[in-house]
N, C-alpha and C positions, 0 to 999 in steps of 0.2 A: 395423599398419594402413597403408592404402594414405595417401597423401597427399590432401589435402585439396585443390580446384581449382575448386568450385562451393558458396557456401554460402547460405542463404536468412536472412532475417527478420526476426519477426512477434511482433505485439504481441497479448496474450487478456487475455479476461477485464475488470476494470473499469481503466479510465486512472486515470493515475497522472499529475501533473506529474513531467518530466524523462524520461518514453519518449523521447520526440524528442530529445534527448543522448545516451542509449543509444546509438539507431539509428544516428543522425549518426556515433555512435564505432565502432559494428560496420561499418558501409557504408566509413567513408574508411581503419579499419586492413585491412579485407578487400581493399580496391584498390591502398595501401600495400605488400604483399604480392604483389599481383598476380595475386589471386582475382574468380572473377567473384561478384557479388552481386545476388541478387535480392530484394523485397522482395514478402511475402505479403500482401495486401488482406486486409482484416477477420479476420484471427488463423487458426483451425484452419478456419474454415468458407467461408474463400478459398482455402485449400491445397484443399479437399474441388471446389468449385466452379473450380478453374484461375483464380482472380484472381490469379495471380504476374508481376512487372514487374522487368525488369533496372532495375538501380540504380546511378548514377554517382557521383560526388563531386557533383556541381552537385545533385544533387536533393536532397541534405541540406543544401542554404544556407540561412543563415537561417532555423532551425527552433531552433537550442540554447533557446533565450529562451522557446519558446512551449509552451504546455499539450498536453494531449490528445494525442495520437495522430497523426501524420501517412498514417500505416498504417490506418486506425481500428482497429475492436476488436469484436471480438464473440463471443460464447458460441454453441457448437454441440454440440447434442444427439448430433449422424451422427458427430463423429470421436470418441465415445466406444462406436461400434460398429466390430465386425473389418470388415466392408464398408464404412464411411466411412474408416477408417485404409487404408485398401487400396486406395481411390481418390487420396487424397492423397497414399498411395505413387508413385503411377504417375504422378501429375502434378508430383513433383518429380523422379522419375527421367529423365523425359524431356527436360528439364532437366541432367539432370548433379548435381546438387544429392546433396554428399556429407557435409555440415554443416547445422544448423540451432542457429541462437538465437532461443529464445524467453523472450520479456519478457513477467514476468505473475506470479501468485499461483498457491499450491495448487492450483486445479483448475487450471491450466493447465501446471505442473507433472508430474501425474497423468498427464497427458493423455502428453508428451513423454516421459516416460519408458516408456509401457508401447508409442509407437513407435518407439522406439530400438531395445529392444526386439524387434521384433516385426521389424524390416526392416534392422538393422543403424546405422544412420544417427547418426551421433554428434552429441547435443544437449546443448549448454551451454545452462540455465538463469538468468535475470535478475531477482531476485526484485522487481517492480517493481509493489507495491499499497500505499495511506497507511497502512491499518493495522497494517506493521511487525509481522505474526503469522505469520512465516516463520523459523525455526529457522535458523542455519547466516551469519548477518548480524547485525552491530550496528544497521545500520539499512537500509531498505527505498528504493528509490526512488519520490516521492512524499510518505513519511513527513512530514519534514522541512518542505515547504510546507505540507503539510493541516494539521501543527501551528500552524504561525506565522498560515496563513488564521484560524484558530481563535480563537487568542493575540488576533490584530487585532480579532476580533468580540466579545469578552468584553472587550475594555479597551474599547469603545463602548460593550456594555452595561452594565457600571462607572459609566459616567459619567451615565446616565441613571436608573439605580438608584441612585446617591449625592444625584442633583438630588430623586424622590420618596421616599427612603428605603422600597425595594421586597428582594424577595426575590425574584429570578430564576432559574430552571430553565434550565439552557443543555444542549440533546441535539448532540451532535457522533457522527460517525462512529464506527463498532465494531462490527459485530453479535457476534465471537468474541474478540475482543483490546481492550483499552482505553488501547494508549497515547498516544493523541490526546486521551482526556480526562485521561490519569497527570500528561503535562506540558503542555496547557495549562491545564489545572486549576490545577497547582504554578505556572507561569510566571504566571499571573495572579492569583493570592491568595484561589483558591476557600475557600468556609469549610466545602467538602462536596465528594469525587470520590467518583462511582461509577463500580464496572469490571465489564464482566464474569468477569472471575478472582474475583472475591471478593465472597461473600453479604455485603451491607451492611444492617446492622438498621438501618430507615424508623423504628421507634418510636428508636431511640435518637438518629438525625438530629432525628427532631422535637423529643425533648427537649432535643436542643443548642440549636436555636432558640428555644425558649422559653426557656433560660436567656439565652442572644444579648438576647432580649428586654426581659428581667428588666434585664440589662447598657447597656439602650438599645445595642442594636448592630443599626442600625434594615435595616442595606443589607447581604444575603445572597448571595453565590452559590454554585450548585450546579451542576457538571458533572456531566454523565450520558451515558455511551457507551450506544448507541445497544439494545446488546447488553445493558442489566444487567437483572440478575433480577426486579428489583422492576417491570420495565416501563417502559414510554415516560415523558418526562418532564411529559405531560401527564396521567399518571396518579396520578405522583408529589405531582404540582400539585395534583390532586384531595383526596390523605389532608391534605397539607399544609392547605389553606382550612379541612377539615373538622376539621380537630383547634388552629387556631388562626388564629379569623377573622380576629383583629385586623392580621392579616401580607397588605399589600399584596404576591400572589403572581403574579410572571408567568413567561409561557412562551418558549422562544424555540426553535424547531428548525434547526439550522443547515443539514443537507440536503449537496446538491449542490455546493454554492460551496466547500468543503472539496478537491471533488478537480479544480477549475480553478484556473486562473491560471497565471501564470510562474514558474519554478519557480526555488529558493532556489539559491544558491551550491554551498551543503552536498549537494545533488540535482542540481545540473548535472555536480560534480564527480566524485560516487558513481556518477551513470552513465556517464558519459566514462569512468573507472576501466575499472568493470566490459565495456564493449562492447568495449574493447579486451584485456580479459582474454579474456573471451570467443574471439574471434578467436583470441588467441592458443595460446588451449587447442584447438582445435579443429586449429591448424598443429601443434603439436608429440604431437598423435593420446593424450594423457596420460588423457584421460576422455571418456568413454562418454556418459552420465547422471547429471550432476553440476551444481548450483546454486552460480556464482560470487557470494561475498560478501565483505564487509568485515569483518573480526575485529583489532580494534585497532590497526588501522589499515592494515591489511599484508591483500592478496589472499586466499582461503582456499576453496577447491573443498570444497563437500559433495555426499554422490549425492541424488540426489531423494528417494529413500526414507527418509533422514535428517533431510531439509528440510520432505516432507510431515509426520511423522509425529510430529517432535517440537515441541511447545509452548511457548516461553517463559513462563515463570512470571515476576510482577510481583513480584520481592520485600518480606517485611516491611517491613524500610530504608523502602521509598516513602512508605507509609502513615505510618510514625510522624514520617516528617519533614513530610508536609504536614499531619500532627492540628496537630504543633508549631507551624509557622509558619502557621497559619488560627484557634492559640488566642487 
């Protein structure tokens, strides 16, 4: 492979607390080096549209700390056609632009690799979405905060469920993966996680509660990824009233707030890691289409194809330790 002298990027798909650490660490090891860098506006559908901006050192100051996306972020229908891949070819050739990282989830993933692909262009992937449902990493950038966001909102609703002795439905992110509600389910002493990896029988939660009941075990919580089969947790709320009135039952959907704020230690540090892996993969021409991750601790290159396709499974273990510690 020819040497690397121009590299770009760009943030897809939904934000993540800690993109802005990435970028920050792709931008100053790419100039360290003495690469030129550009940064792509709103992810694949600024590269389609020519929203690309050279990028100094100064333009990542004081960004480590902050949420969201400095880049923004956006999903595009056009670069998942050969004529929108075909345009954004031409807009980062003209450029020079012989590298690309892209920070993002599966579909943005999908995306980079089948232009790699397609135009030669060597892209190191950044697996950077909260729910932590990317194969090839211990953990996700974002992951990390949207948990502890979570952790914070469920020890508030604790306390106000302990003041009227209530039974609270708490919905947190997940539509595909649930480990946002595995561990702040566990980290806060739910007496019920649902996921979506795993069919949970609703009649046998109900009958825990009514035995909770039986127990005067008056203040309940239930996390519920947002993804489980049984449905929303206002639905949940629903059989719950109907099959035992007696149980003051409330809702609480957590939403949005999950994937702002400032981002944790553990996610400033994961992406500083990885944007400077990145870089560095991309100078020594080692991979093609390959998603840099964390694997016990230590850097660990998988191709995309690895990263989309394989699934983390929640194992047993989880479940039997939080029935244990919620009996």
């Amino acid at each position: 492979m020819k040497k690397v002298k121009n590299i770009a990027v760009l943030t897809s798909g939904g934000d993540a607390p800690g993109m802005n650490a990435a970028i920050r660490a792709v931008v100053r090891t790419g100039i360290y080096h003495k690469l030129n860098v550009f940064g792509v506006m709103y992810g694949y559908r600024g590269m389609i549209q020519d929203d690309i901006v050279p990028m100094d050192s100064k333009s990542v100051a004081n960004i480590i700390q902050r949420g969201g996306t400095i880049l923004k972020t956006a999903r595009s229908k056009e670069f998942f056609t050969p004529e929108g891949r075909k345009k954004a070819y031409e807009n980062l050739k003209k450029r020079g632009v012989d590298g690309l990282v892209v920070i993002g989830g599966d579909g943005s993933f999908k995306g980079a690799h089948v232009f790699s692909q397609e135009f030669g262009i060597p892209c190191i992937g950044l697996p950077g979405t909260i729910d932590k449902d990317i194969s090839g990493t211990d953990f996700t950038i974002g992951f990390d905060t949207a948990a502890n966001t979570a952790i914070s909102a469920i020890d508030k609703i604790r306390d106000t469920a302990d003041a009227h002795d209530r039974l609270f439905i708490v919905e947190v992110m997940g539509r595909d993966a649930g480990y946002i509600a595995l561990y702040s389910g566990l980290a806060t002493g739910a007496e019920h996680i649902m996921v979506p990896e795993r069919p949970s029988d609703i009649e046998n939660i109900v009958a825990a509660l009514q035995d909770n009941e039986r127990r005067k075990k008056l203040v309940n919580i239930i996390v519920v990824a947002e993804g489980c089969p049984h449905g929303s947790a206002t639905e949940m709320a629903e059989v719950v009233r109907r099959e035992i009135p007696s149980f003051d039952t409330r809702v609480c959907i957590l939403g949005h707030i999950q994937r702002g704020g400032s981002p944790s230690c553990m996610d400033r540090i994961i992406a500083s890691r990885l944007g400077y892996a990145a870089v560095k993969a991309l100078l020594e021409g080692k991979y093609q289409s390959h998603m840099a991750g964390v694997i016990n601790n230590e850097v660990r290159y998988t191709p995309f194809e690895q990263a989309i396709k394989t699934t983390e499974q929640i194992g047993e273990e989880w479940f039997g330790l939080y029935r244990i510690l919620a009996s």
